[in-house]
C-alpha positions as CSV (number, residue, x, y, z in Angstrom):
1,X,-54.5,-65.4,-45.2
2,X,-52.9,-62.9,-42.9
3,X,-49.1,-63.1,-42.1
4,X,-47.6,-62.8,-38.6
5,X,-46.6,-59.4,-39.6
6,X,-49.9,-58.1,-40.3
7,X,-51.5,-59.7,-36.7
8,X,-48.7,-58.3,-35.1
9,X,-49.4,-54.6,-36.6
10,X,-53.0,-54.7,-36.2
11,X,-52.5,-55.8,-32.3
12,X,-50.2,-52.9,-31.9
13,X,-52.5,-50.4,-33.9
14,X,-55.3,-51.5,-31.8
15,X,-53.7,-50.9,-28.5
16,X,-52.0,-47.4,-29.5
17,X,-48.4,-49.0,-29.8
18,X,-48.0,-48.4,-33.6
19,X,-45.0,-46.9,-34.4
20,X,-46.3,-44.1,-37.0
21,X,-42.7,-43.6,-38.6
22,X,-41.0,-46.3,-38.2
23,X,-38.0,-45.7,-41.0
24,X,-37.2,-43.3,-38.7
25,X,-35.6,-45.7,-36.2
26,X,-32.1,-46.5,-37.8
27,X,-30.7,-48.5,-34.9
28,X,-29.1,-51.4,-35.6
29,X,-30.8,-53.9,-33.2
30,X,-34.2,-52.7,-34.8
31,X,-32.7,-53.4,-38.5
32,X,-31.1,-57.1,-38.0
33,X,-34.0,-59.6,-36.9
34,X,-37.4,-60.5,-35.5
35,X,-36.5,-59.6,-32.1
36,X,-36.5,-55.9,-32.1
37,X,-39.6,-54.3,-33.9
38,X,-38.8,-50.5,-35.4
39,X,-43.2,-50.8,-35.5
40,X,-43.6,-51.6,-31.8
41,X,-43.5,-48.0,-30.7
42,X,-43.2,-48.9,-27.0
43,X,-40.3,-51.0,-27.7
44,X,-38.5,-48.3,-29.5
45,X,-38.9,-45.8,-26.5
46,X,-37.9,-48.5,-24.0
47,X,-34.6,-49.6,-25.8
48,X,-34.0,-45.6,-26.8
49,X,-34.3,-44.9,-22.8
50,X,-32.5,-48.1,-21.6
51,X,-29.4,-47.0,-23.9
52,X,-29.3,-44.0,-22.1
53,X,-29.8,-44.9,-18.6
54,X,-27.8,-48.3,-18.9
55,X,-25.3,-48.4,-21.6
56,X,-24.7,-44.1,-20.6
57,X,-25.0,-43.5,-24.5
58,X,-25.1,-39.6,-25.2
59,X,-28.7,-38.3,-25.8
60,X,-27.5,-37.1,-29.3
61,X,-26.4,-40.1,-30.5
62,X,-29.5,-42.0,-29.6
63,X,-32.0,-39.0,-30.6
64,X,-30.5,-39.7,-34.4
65,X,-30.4,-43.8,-34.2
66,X,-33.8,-43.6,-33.0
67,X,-35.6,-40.6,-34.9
68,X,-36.8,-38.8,-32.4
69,X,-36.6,-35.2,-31.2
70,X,-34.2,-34.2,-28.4
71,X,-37.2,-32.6,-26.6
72,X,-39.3,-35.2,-27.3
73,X,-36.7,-38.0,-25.5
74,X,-36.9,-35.7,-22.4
75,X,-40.3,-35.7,-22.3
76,X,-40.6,-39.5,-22.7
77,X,-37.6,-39.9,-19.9
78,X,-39.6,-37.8,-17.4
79,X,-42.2,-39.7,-18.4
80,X,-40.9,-42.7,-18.0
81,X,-39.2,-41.9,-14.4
82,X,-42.5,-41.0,-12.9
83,X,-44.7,-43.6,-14.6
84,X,-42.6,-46.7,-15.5
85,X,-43.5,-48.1,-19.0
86,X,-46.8,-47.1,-18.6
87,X,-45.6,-43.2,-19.3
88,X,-44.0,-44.5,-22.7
89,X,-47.5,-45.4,-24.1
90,X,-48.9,-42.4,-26.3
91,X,-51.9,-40.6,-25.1
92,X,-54.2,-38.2,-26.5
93,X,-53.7,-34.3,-26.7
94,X,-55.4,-31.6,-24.9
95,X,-57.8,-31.3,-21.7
96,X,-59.2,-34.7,-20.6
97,X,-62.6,-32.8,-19.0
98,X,-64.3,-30.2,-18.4
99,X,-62.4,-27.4,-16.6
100,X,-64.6,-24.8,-16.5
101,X,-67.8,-26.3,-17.0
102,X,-67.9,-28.6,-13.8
103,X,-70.6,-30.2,-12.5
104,X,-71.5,-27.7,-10.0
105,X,-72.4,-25.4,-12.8
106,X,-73.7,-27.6,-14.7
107,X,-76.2,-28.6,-11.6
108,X,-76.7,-24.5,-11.2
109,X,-77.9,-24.3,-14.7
110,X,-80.1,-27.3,-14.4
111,X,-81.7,-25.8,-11.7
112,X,-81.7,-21.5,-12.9
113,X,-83.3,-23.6,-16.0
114,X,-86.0,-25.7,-14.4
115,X,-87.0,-22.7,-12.3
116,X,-87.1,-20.3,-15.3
117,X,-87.7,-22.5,-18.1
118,X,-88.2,-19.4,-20.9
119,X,-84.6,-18.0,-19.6
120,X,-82.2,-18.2,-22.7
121,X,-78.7,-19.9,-22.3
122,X,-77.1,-16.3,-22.8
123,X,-78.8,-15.3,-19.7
124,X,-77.9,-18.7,-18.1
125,X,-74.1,-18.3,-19.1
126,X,-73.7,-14.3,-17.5
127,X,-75.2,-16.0,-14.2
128,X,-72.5,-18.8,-14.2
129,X,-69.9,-16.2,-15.3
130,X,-71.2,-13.9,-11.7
131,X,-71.5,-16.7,-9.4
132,X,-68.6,-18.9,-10.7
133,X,-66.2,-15.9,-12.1
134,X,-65.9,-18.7,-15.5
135,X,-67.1,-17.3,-18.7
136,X,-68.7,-20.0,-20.4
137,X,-70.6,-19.8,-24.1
138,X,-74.4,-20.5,-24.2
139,X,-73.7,-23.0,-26.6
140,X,-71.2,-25.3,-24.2
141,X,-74.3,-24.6,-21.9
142,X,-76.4,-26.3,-24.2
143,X,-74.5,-29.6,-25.2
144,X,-74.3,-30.1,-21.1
145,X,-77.8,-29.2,-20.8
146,X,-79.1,-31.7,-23.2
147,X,-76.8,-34.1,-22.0
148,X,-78.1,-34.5,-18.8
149,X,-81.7,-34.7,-21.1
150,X,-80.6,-37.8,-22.4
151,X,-81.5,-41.2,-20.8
152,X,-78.2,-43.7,-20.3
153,X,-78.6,-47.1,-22.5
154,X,-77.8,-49.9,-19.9
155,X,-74.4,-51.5,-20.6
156,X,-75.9,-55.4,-20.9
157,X,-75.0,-56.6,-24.0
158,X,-78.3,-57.3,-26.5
159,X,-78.9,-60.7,-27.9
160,X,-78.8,-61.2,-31.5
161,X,-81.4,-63.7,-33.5
C-alpha cells in the first residue's frame, strides 16, 4: 500500500516538479509541516521568489535558506516576470529544433536526391552548404532523409483482446 507521500512524489516526478535536492532547502516553513513541501520544486521557487518580491528579503539570505545559486535565482526571477509560474517549471537543455537543417533543405535534398538518386549525401551536404551558406554533415542528412522515408502510425488508439 502506497502512502500519501509516495503518490504525492510520483505525481510531481511525473509532471517535472520533483525537487532533485531537496535537503537543500533549509527554510523553515518547508521544515515544520505538511503545508510547505521542500520536494515540490515549483513550490520552492514560488515561495523563494515571493520572499523576495513581497516580504523584500535580501537575495543572499534567501539563495542560502533555499539552496539555490545566486545566478540561478535571477534566472528563475526573469523567468518568472516574463512567464508567470509557468517560467518556474524546469525545462529541458539545448536547441528545441533543427536550426540549420530546416525544412527548406531538407525539401532541397529530397528533391537533388530523387532527381539524382546515385548522388552520395557528401555531395548532397556541399550543395546545401552553396545554396543555404549552412554546413551540414551527410550523416544529419541521412537521419532527415530517412525520416521523411518512414510512414506516420495513425494516433487512434488499438484495441486490446
Amino acid at each position: 500500500m502506497s502512502t500519501p507521500q509516495d503518490v504525492k512524489a510520483r505525481f510531481l516526478a511525473d509532471h517535472q516538479a520533483l525537487h532533485p535536492h531537496p535537503e537543500r532547502v533549509r527554510d523553515t516553513l518547508f521544515q515544520q509541516g505538511d503545508f510547505f513541501d521542500p520536494r515540490d520544486l515549483l513550490q520552492v521557487r514560488y515561495e523563494m521568489l515571493r520572499r523576495h518580491l513581497v516580504e523584500r528579503r535580501p537575495v543572499t539570505e534567501i539563495i542560502q535558506d533555499f539552496g539555490v545559486s545566486r545566478q540561478m535565482f535571477y534566472v528563475l526571477l526573469r523567468m518568472f516576470q516574463q512567464e508567470g509560474l509557468a517560467g518556474l517549471l524546469p525545462r529541458k537543455r539545448g536547441p528545441k529544433d533543427a536550426h540549420k537543417c530546416t525544412e527548406a533543405v531538407v525539401a532541397f535534398v529530397a528533391a537533388r536526391r530523387e532527381e539524382s538518386p546515385h548522388r552520395s549525401t557528401k555531395e548532397l551536404a556541399e550543395e546545401v552548404g552553396g545554396k543555404f551558406g549552412v554546413q551540414l554533415h551527410p550523416r544529419t542528412l541521412e537521419r532527415h532523409l530517412s525520416r521523411l522515408g518512414k510512414k506516420r502510425r495513425s494516433k487512434t488508439p488499438r484495441h486490446r483482446r
